[in-house]
C-alpha positions in Angstrom: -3.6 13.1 1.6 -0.8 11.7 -0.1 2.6 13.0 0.5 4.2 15.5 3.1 7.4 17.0 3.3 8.5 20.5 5.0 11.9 21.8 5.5 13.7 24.4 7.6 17.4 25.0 7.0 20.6 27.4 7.0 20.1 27.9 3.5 17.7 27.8 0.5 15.5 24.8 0.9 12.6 24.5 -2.0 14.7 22.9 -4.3 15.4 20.5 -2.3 11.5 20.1 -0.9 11.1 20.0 -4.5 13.0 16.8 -5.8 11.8 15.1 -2.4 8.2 15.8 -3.6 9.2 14.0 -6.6 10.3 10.8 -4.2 7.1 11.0 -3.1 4.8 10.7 -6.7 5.0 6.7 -6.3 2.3 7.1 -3.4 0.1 8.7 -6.4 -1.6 12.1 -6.8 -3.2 14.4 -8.8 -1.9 17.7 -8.0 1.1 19.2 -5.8 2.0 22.9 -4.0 4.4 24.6 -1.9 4.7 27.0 0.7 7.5 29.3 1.1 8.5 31.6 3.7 10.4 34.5 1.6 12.0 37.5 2.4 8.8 38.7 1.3 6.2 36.8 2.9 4.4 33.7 2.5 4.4 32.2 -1.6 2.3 29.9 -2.6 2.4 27.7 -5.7 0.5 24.9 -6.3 -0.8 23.4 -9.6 -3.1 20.3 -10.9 -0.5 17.3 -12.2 3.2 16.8 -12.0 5.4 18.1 -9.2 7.4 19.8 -12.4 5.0 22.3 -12.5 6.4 23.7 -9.4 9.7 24.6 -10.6 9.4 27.9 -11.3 9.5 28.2 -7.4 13.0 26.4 -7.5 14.3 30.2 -7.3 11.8 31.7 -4.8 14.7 31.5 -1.8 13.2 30.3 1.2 14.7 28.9 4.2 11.4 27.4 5.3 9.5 25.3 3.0 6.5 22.9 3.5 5.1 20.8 0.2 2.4 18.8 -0.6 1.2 15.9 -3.5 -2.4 15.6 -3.0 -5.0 12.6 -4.0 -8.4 14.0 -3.9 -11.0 13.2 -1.1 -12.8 16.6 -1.0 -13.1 18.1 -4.0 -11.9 17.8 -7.3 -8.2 18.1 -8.5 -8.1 21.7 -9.2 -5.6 24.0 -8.4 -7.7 25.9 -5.8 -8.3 22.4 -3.9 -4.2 21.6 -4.0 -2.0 21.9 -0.9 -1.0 24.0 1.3 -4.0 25.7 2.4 -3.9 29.5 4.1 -5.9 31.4 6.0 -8.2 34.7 5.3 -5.0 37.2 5.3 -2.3 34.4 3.4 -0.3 34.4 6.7 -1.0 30.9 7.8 -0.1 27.8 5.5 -0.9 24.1 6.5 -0.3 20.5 4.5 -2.4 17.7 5.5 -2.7 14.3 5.4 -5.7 12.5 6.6 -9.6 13.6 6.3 -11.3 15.7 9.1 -15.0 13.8 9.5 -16.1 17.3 11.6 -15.3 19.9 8.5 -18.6 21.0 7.9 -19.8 21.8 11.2 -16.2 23.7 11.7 -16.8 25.2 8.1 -19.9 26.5 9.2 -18.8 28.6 12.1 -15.8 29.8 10.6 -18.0 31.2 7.9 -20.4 32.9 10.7 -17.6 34.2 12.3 -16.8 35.7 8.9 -13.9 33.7 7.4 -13.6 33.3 3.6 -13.0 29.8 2.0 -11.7 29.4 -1.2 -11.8 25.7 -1.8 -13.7 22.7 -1.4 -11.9 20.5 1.0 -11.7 20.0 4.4 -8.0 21.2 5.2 -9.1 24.2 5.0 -11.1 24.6 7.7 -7.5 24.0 9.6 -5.9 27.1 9.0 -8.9 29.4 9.7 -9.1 27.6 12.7 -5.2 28.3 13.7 -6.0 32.0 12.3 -8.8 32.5 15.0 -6.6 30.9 17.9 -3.0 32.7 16.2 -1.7 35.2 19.0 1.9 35.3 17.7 2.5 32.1 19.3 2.3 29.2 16.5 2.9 26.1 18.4 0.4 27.2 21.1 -2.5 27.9 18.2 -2.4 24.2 16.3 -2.5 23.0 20.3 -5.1 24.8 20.8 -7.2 23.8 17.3 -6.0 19.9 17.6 -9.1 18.9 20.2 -11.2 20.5 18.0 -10.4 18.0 15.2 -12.5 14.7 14.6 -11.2 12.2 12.2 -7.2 11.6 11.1 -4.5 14.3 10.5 -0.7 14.4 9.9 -0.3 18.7 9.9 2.7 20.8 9.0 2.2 24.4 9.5 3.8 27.6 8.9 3.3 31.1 9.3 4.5 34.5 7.7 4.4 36.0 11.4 6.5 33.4 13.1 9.3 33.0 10.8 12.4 29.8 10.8 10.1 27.5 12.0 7.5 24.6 11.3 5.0 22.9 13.7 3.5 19.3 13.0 1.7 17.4 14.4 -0.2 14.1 13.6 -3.5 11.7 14.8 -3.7 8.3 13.0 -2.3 9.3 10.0 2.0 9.0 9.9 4.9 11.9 10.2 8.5 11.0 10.8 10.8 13.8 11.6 14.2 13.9 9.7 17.1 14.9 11.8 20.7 17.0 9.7 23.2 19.1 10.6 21.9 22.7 9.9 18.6 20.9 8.5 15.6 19.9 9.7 12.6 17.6 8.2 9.5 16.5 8.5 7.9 14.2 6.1 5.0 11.7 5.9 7.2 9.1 4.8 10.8 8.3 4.7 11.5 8.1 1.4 12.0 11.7 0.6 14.8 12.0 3.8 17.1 9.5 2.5 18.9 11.8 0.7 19.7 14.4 3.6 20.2 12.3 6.8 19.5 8.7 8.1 18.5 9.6 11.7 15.0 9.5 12.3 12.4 9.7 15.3 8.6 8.9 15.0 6.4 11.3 15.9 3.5 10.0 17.9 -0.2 10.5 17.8 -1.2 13.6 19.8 2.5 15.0 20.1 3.6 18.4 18.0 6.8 19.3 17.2 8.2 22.6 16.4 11.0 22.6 14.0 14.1 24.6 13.7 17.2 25.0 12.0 18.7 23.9 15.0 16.8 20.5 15.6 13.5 20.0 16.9 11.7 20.1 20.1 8.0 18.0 20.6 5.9 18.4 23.2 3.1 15.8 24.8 -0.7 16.9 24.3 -0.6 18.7 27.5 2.2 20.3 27.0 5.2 18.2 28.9 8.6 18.2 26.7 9.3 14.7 25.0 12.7 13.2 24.6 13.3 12.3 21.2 14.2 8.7 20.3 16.1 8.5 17.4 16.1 5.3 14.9 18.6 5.6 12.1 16.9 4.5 8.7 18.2 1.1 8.0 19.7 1.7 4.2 19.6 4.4 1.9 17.0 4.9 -0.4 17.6 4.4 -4.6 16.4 7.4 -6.3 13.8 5.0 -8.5 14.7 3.7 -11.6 13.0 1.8 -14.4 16.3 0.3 -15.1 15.9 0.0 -18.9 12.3 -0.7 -18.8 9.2 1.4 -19.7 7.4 1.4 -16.5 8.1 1.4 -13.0 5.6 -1.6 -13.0 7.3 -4.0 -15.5 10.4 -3.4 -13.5 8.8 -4.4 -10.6 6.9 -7.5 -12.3 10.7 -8.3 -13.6 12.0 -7.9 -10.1 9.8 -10.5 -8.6 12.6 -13.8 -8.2 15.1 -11.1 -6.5 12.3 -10.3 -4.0 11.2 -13.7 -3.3 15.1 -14.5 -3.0 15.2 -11.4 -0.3 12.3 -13.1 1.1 13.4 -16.8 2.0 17.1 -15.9 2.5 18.0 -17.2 6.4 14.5 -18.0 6.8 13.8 -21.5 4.7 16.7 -23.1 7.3 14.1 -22.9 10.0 11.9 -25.5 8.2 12.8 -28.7 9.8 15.1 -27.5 13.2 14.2 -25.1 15.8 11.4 -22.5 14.9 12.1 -18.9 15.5 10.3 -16.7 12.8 12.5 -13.9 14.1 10.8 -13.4 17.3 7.2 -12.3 16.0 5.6 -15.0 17.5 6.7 -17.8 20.2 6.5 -21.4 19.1 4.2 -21.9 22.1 2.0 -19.3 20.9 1.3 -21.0 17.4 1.3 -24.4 18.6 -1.5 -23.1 21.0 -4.3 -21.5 18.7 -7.1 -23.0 17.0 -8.1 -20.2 14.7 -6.0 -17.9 12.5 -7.8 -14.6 11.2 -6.3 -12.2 8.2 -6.8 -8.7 8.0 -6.6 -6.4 5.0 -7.3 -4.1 2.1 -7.4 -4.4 -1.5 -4.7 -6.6 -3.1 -3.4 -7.5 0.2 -6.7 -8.9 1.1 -7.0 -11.1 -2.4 -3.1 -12.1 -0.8 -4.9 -12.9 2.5 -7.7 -15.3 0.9 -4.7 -17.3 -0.4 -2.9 -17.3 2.8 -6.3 -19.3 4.0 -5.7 -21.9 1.8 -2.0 -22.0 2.0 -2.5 -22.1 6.1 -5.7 -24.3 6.2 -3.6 -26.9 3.6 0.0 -27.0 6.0 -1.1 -26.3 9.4 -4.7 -27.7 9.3 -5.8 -24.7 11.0 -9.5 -22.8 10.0 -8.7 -19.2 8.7 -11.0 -16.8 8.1 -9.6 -13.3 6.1 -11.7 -10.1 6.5 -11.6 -6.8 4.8 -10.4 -4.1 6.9 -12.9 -1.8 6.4 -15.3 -3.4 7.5 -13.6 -5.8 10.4 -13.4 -2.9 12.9 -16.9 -2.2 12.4 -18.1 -5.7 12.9 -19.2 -7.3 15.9 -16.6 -8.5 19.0 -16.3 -12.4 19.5 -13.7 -14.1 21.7 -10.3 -13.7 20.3 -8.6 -16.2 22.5 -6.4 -18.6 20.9 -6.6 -16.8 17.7 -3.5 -14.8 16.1 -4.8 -11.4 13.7 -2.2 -11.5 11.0 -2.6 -7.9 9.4 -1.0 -7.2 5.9 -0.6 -4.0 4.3 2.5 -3.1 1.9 2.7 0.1 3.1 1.8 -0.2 6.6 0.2 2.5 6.7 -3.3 1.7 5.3 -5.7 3.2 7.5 -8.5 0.6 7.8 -6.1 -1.6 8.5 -4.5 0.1 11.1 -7.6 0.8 13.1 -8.9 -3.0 12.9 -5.4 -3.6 14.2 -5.7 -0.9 17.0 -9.7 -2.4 18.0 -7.9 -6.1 17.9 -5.5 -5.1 20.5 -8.0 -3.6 22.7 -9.7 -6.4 22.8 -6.6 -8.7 23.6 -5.7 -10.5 20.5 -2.2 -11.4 20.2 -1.7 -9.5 16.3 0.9 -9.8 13.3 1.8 -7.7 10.6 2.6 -8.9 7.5 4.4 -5.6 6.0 7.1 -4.4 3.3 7.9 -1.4 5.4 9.8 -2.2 8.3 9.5 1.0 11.2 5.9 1.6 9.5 2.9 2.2 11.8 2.1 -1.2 11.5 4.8 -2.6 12.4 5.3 -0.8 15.3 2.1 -1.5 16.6 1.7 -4.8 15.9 2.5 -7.7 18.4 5.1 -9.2 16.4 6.1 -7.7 12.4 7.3 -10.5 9.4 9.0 -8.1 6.9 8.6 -9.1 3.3 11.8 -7.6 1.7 9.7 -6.9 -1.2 11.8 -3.5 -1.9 10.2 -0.2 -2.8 7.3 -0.2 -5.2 6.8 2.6 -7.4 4.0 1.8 -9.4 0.4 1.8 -7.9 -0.4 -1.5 -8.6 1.5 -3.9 -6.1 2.9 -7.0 -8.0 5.9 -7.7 -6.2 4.8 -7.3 -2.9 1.6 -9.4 -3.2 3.8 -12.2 -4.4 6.0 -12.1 -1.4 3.1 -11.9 0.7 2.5 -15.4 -1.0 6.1 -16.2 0.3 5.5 -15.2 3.7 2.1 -17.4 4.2 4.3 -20.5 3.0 6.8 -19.9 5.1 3.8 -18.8 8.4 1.6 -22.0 7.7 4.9 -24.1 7.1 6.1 -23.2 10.8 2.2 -23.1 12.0 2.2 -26.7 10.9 5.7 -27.9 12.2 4.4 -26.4 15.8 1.1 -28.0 15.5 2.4 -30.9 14.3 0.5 -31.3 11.4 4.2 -31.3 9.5 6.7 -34.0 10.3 10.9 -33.0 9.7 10.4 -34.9 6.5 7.7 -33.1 4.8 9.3 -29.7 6.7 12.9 -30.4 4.5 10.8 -31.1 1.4 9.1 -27.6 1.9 12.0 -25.7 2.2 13.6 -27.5 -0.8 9.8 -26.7 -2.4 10.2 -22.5 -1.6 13.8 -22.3 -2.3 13.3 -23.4 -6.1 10.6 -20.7 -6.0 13.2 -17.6 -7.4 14.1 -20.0 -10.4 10.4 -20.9 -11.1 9.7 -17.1 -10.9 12.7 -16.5 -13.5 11.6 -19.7 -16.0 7.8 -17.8 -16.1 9.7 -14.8 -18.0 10.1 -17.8 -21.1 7.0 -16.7 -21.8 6.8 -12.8 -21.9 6.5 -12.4 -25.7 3.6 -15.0 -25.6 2.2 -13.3 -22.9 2.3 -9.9 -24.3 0.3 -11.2 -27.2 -2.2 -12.5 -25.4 -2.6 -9.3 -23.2 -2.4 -7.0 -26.3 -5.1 -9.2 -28.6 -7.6 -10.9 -25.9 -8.5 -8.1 -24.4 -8.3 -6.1 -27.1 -11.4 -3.8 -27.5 -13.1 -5.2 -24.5 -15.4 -3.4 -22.2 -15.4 -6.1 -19.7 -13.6 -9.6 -18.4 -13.9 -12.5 -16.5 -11.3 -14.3 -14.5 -11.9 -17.5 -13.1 -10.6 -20.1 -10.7 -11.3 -22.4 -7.9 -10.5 -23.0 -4.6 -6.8 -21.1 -4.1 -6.9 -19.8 -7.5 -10.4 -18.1 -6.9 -8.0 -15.8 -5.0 -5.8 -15.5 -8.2 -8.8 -14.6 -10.4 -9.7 -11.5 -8.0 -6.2 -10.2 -8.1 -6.1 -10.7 -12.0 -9.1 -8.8 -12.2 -8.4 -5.9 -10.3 -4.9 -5.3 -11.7 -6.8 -5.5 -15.3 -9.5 -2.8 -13.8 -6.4 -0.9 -11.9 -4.1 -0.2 -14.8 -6.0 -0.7 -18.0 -10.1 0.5 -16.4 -11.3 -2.6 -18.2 -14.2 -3.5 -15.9 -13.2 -6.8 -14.8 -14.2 -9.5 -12.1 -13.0 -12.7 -10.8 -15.5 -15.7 -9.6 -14.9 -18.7 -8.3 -16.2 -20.9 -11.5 -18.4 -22.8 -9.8 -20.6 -19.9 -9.2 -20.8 -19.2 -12.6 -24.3 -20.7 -13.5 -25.6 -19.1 -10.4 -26.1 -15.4 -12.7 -22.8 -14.6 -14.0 -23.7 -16.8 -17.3 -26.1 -13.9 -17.8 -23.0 -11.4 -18.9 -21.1 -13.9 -21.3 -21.4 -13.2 -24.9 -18.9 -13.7 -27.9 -17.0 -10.6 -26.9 -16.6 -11.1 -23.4 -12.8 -12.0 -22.8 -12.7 -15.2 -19.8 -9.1 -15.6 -18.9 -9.3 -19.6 -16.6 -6.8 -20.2 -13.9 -6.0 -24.2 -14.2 -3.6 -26.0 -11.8 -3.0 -28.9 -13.5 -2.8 -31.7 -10.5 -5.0 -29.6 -8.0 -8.4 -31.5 -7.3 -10.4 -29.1 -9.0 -8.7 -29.4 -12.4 -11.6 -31.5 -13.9 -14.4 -29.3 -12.7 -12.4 -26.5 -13.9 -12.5 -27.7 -17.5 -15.8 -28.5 -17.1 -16.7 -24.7 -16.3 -14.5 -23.8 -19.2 -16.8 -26.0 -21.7 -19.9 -24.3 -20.0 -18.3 -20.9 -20.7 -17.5 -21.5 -24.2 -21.3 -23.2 -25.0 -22.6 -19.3 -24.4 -19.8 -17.8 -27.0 -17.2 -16.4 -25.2 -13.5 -17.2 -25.7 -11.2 -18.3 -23.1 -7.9 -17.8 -22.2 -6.3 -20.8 -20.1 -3.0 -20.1 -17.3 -1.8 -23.3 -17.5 1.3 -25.3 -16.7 3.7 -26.8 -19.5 2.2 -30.4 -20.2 -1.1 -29.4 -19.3 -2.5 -30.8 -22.9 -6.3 -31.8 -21.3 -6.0 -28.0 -20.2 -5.3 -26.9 -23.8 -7.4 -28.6 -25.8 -10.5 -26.9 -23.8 -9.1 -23.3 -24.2 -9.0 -20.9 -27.1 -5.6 -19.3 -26.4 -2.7 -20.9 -23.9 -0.6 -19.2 -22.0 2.1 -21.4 -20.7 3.9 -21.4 -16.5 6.5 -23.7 -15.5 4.9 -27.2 -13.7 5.0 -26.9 -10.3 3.5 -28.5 -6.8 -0.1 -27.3 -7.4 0.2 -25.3 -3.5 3.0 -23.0 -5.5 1.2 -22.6 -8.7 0.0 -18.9 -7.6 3.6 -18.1 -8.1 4.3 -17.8 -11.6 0.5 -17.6 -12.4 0.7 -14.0 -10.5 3.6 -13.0 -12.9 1.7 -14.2 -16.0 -1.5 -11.7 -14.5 0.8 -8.6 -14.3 2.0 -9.1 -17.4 -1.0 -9.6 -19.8 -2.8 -6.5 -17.7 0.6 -4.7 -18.1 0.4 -5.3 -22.0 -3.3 -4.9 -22.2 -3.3 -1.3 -20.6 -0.2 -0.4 -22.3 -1.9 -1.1 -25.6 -4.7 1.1 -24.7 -2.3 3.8 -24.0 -3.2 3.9 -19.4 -1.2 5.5 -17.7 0.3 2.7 -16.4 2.7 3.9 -13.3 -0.5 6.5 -11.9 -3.9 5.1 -12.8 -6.3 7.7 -12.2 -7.4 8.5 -9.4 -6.0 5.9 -7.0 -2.9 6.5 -4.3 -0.5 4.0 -3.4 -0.7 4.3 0.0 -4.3 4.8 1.4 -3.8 6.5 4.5 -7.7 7.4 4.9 -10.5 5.4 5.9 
């Protein structure tokens, strides 16, 4: 993996695979290539780093072009590891997204049969395979190698000896197929075909598509011709821009009350009247379950643990969240009356789309919770709640995890009005709660400079950091420590408090930085301060997240920094802005790479 895109047109195409390339370096990577079909024959550059290194190939002339950004499974980022791959005689070039779980078995018999490998990673074994089964016919040869592939793959292939074409093809892992007038696309997302054309079709798992200049023909796994449906891409894509600020990341941070305000806009005035939720799920199908279960990955997962207490607090409903990964390998149980709510930003995330896929088997009705509406996900998924978060750039979500906050408000707010559990009264007062949400987003900003301080100073030197919290802001301390670990490699970990004394104490000395999440008003306030004194009795300083007029709060604390007040269920809100910001500063002062932290993709499209 990480990012696809191949071309065929009337005219010279790399530079324009080229800049989409560069559309595609938000998903992260650590080295890029391109294929061209020349006058010549097949050229190949590829190089470890930016996608700028590639263009000295901006010249080559080529009216069929497939390119690739790679994040390392198999092998190190090196230049002989970096997409496309080719076969034994440089004919055959193939992109891939995905991991094949059979590679070694395959890698072994190709080398038997005699075939040379030059890198380490287990694409390769794909075009010695399509070499072996090549008999001028380029379509029929990646049907032919496609059974012979275990795991997930999203293939683009082209070949010196069948010239103005590309064939791709795909198995749990996404390729959408760009439609233009005297230009064809195929891509792994649709970011990078914005910019030529708006009409779109999905390719589906097991179909392959052959691609010309004059538009594309796909074909079902055993061979029957498939009519094309064809979605037009809702807006056009921004080329990404900081917008004044340093890093994609601090724009994003800074875009957060815009987000939320995309979020809640014609939604909110469901509170209180006739519940909808934009047809993902029936009012009789809420009203009806007795157990709600979350699914996800990562930061959407830390997102998911606080949709259990958001849920469990409106719609007195038990929630349970699991991780992905390890959901679909977990034992069945009856799913009946229980709604799967799957969140992923991308909707692509591969764990969670395979828990999703096992869930439906098994005859759960399933939501997605997702920022990219036409995504795998959402398509697959029962019913889809988009969260408007806009496109991320930076690796680190911010924006999107605080919308996800939005859209469990707004889920346990309608799971509680059609349960019961909330009256029209306390239904108005919730919508009047979430629409002041934007401002008290905005107000948290009063506080940057203090903020970056604290980020710059506290963690200044450290090795390793606590985060703390209770209850729904246990949550907030897991996400506050893995944005700290993401962006600035600080090892970092977030406990629930109370847990603590139970061998954590162990680690806390007088340079250990222990930033405390305290909702002033939230039951656990007291204890909280009581973990606080128990934490500074062993040395360590501590940095409180409290709300203005939380003085109990900062007298205990050794550093302050200061949210806007608010209903303790909405504190996460600017108390996730005030986490982005002091890891922001903290890895910017360490000089990280904020926008690419090594070695991690933004969309994780393999298991």
């Amino acid at each position: 993996m990480c990012g696809i895109l191949g071309a065929v047109g009337r005219t010279d195409v790399v530079p324009l695979v080229i800049d989409g390339l560069r559309r595609l370096e938000y998903r992260g990577y650590d080295s890029a290539g391109v294929a061209v079909l020349a006058k010549e024959g097949l050229v190949l550059r590829r190089s470890v780093g930016a996608v700028d290194a590639l263009a000295a190939l901006r010249h080559a002339g080529g009216t069929v072009v497939i390119g690739h950004t790679r994040w390392a499974t198999h092998g190190p980022p090196t230049e002989r590891n970096a997409h496309p791959h080719t076969d034994c005689g440089g004919r055959i070039a193939v992109a891939h997204n995905g991991i094949i779980e059979n590679h070694l078995a395959l890698r072994e018999k190709l080398l038997a049969n005699g075939h040379v490998f030059t890198s380490d990673t287990d694409t390769e074994v794909i075009s010695h395979l399509i070499e072996e089964h090549f008999r001028g016919d380029l379509l029929a040869a990646v049907r032919a190698i496609t059974p012979l592939l275990e795991g997930s793959y999203a293939l683009v292939v082209v070949s010196a000896d069948t010239p103005g074409r590309i064939v791709a093809t795909r198995r749990r892992s996404p390729l959408l197929l760009g439609l233009a007038e005297d230009l064809t696309l195929v891509a792994s997302d649709a970011t990078p075909l914005h910019a030529h054309t708006r009409q779109v079709a999905i390719l589906e798992d097991g179909q392959i598509a052959e691609l010309t200049v004059e538009g594309t023909e796909v074909f079902g796994e055993r061979g029957e011709h498939v009519e094309l449906t064809v979605h037009e891409l809702a807006t056009p894509a921004k080329v990404p821009d900081k917008e004044g600020h340093e890093h994609f990341m601090l724009k994003e941070i800074h875009d957060i009350p815009a987000a939320l305000r995309d979020l809640l806009h014609g939604r909110i005035g469901m509170l209180g009247h006739a519940f909808d939720m934009e047809g993902a799920l029936r009012e009789e199908e809420l009203r009806a379950a007795e157990r709600i279960v979350v699914v996800a990955c990562g930061t959407s997962y830390y997102a998911g643990i606080m949709g259990k207490s958001i849920i469990e607090r409106l719609a007195h409903l038990p929630v349970s969240v699991e991780l992905a990964s390890e959901y679909r390998y977990a034992p069945s149980f009856d799913t009946s009356r229980t709604i799967f709510v799957f969140v992923s930003q991308s909707g692509e995330t591969a764990d969670t789309l395979e828990a999703l896929r096992i869930t439906k088997e098994r005859g759960a009705r399933t939501l997605a919770l997702v920022n990219v509406e036409g995504s795998s996900l959402a398509r697959e998924a029962h019913g889809v709640f988009p969260l408007r978060a806009g496109p991320e750039v930076g690796v680190a979500s911010t924006k999107a995890f605080v919308n996800t906050l939005g859209a469990f408000y707004l889920l346990g707010a309608h799971l509680g009005q059609a349960r019961g559990s909330i009256g029209t009264e306390q239904a108005q007062k919730l919508a009047t709660q979430l629409a002041e949400l934007p401002s008290i987003a905005t107000r948290t900003f009063a506080a940057a400079h203090d903020i970056q301080r604290a980020g710059e100073e506290f963690f200044h030197g450290a090795n390793d950091a606590f985060f703390l919290g209770r209850q729904s802001t246990h949550a907030l301390a897991l996400e506050g420590a893995l944005k700290l670990k993401e962006i600035s490699y600080v090892h970092a970990e977030g406990y629930a408090a109370g847990e603590l004394k139970h061998g954590p104490l162990a680690l806390l000395h007088a340079e250990m930085p222990v930033t405390a999440l305290l909702s002033k008003g939230d039951p656990t306030h007291a204890i909280m301060l009581a973990n606080i004194v128990e934490v500074k009795a062993r040395g360590a300083k501590v940095l409180g997240v409290i709300a203005e007029g939380d003085e109990d709060a900062a007298r205990v604390v050794d550093r302050v920094v200061r949210i806007p007040a608010t209903d303790p269920l909405f504190y996460p809100i600017p108390a996730s802005i005030a986490l982005y910001l002091l890891a922001y500063h903290a890895a910017k002062a360490r000089g990280c790479p904020i926008d690419r932290p090594r070695n991690l993709a933004k969309s994780v499209t393999v298991e």
